[in-house]
N, C-alpha and C positions, 0 to 999 in steps of 0.2 A: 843201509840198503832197504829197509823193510821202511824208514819213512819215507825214501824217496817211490815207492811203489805203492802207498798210501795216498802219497799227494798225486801220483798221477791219474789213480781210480777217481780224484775228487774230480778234480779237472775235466775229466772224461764225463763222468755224470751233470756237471756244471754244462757242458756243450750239448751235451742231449737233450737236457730241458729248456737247454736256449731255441733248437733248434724246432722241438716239437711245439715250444707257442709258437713259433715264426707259423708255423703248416696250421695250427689251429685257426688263426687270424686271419690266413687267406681261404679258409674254407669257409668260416662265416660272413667274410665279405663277398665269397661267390654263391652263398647260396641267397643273400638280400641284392644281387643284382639279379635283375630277369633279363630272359633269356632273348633273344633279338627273335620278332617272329620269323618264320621263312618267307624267303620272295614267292612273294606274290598270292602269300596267306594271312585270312583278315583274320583282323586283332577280333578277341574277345569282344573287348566293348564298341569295335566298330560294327559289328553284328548287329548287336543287341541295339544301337542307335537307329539303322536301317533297319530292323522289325519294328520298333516301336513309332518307327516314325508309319508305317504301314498300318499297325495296331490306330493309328490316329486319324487315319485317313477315312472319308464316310463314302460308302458306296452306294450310289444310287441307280436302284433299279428302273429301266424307262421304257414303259411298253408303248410300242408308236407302230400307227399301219406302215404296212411294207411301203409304202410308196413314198416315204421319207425316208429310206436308208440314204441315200448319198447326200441329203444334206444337213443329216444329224449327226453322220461321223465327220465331215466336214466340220458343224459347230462343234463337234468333242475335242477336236484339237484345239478350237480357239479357247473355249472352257478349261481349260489344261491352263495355262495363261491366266485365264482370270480368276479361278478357285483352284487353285494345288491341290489344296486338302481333299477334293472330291473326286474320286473315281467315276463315271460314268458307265454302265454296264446299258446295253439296248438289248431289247427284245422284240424284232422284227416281223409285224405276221396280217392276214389280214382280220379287221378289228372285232370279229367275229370272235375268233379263236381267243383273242390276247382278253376278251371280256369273258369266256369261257373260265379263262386262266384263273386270270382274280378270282374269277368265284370260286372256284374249286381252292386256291389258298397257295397260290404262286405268290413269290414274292414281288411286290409294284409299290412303286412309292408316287409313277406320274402317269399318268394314262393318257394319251394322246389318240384320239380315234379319228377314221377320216368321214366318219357321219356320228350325225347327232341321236339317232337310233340307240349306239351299244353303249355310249356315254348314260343316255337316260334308264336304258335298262339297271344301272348301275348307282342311278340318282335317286333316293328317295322323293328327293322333290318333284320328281318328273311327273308325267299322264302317269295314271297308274295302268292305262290302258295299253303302253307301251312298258312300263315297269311292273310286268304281272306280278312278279316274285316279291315285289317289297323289297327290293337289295338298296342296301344304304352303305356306300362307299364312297361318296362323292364327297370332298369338304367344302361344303357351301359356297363360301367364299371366294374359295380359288377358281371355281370354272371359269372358262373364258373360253370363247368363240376365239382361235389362233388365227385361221389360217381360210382359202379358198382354194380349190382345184378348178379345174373346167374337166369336164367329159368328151374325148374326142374318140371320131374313129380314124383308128389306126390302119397302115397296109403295109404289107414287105417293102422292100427295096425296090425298085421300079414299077411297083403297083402292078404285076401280071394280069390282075384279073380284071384290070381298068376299072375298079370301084370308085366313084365321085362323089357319094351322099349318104347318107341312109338310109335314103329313098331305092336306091340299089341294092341295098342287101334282098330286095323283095325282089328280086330279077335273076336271073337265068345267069346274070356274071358272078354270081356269088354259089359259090361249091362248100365251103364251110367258112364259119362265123365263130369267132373266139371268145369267149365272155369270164365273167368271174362266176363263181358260186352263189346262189341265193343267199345266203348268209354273208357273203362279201359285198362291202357295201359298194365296189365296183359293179358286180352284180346284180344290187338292187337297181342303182341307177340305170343299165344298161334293160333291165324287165321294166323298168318305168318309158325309156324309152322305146321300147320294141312292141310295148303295148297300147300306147298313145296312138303310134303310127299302125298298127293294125295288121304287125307284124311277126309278132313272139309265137301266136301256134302256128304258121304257115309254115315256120322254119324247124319248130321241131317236131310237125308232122312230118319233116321232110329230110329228118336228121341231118341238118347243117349246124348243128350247135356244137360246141368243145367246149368245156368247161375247164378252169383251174381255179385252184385253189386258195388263190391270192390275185393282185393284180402284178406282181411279178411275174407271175406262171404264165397268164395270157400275153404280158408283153414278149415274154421268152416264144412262143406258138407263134405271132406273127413275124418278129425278128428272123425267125427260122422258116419264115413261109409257110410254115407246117398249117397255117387256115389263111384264108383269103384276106381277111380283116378281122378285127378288133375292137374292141370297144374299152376304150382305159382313162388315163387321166391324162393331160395333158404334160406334166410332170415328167411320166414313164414314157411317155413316146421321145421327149425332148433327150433324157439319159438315155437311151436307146439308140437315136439317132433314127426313129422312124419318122415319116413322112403321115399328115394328118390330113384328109379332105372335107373332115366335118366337126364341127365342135356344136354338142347341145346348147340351148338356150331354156332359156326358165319356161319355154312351151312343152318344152318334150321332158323335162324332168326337173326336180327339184335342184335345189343346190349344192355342191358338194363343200360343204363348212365343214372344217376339223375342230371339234371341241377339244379341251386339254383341261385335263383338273388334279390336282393333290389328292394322291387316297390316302384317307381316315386310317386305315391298316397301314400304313408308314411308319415306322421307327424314325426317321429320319424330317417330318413334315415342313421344318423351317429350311431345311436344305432342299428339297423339292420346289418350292415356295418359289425361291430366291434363282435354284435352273427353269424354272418358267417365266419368272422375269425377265431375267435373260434369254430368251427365246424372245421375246416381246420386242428387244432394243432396235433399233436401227440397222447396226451391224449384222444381228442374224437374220432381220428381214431383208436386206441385200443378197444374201445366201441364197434363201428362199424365192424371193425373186428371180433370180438369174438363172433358175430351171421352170419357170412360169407358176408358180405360187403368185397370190397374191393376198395382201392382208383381208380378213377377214371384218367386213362393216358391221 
């Protein structure tokens, strides 16, 4: 009796350690399988794939006068396409301000101005007569003459105040006049021509003048009829959808050339480089065109 109660204690201890390797076995084979992510939650390393591919990506900062917003976000999607790795970032303003910027120590990698004015101020090569300051940010090399505007006046929607010329802003149909800021080189042109014609103090003896601060803003003033007429680019009137009765010529003011150059303060200069070439191609000057740009000679 007492070995048959020996050999059962064996027996019993024999299945117990049979049974606890079994559980030992399956616990280390589940603890080297991993775990299934949850729907619709990224894996670790697909994270980490999508940052670095971000991490890789070059952002270029691109200060351009307002009057090229609609068709540099246009070229940002074709650019999208033809450099991946490049993010495009715009800085929309008039060329005053965005030359301001720079110098104060914004970040810009391509400086597109819509006169040749706030480019030289910024060119050591320039007149020094217009470069007082000695500011040296221009990379020699790259500047280039882009682009052309035309200077038109503008009127609301069915022209209220029957304006035909320029010649009428100096008349009795004209109740006020929309311009850009001196400093906007909308502005300039628009005192180059109101002073040619013998204009400019009659009217703000006569407080007919409004100001904005860009050539957005004025096209914004006669869209809304809020002034009789305008004086902008031919560009802004065409995205506007306003109706134009006069467009200067090289009597009444200079030309309006968009200069474009790579700044020196660029991290980035060969990627700069290469989106101003690309502004340059065929394809982007069709863009440009088709709101009344026209290449620069």
């Amino acid at each position: 009796m007492k070995m048959k109660k020996i050999a059962w204690i064996m027996v019993s201890a024999m299945a117990a350690a049979l049974l606890a390797g079994c559980g030992s076995s399956d616990k280390e084979e589940a603890a080297q399988t991993p775990a299934p992510a949850a729907q619709g939650e990224e894996t670790e390393t697909g994270a980490e794939g999508e940052e670095e591919a971000e991490d890789e990506a070059v952002t270029l900062n691109v200060f351009a006068a307002a009057s090229m917003t609609e068709t540099l976000e246009k070229i940002q999607e074709m650019y999208a396409d033809a450099a991946p790795d490049v993010r495009l970032v715009f800085n929309f303003d008039s060329s005053g301000t965005l030359k301001t910027q720079i110098q104060e120590g914004a970040e810009c990698d391509l400086f597109i101005s819509a006169a040749q004015k706030q480019m030289d101020q910024l060119d050591i090569k320039a007149d020094p007569v217009v470069n007082e300051e000695g500011l040296d940010y221009v990379v020699e090399e790259s500047r280039v003459d882009l682009l052309e505007n035309k200077v038109v006046l503008a009127v609301p929607d069915g022209n209220p105040a029957g304006i035909g010329s320029f010649e009428d802003l100096g008349t009795d149909k004209l109740k006020l006049l929309a311009l850009g800021n001196e400093d906007v080189p909308v502005g300039q042109y628009s005192t180059e021509i109101l002073t040619t014609l013998d204009l400019l103090e009659g009217l703000e003896d006569a407080n007919k003048i409004t100001y904005g601060s860009n050539v957005k803003e004025v096209t914004t003033q006669v869209s809304e009829a809020s002034a009789d007429a305008g004086i902008i680019y031919a560009t802004d009137a065409y995205s506007a959808g306003l109706s134009t009765v006069a467009e200067a010529d090289s009597s009444l003011c200079k030309r309006a050339i968009y200069p474009a150059a790579v700044l020196n303060v660029s991290e980035h200069q060969e990627e700069a480089q290469a989106f101003l070439d690309f502004l340059q191609t065929d394809d982007c000057m069709k863009v440009f065109e088709e709101v009344g740009f026209i290449k620069a000679q």
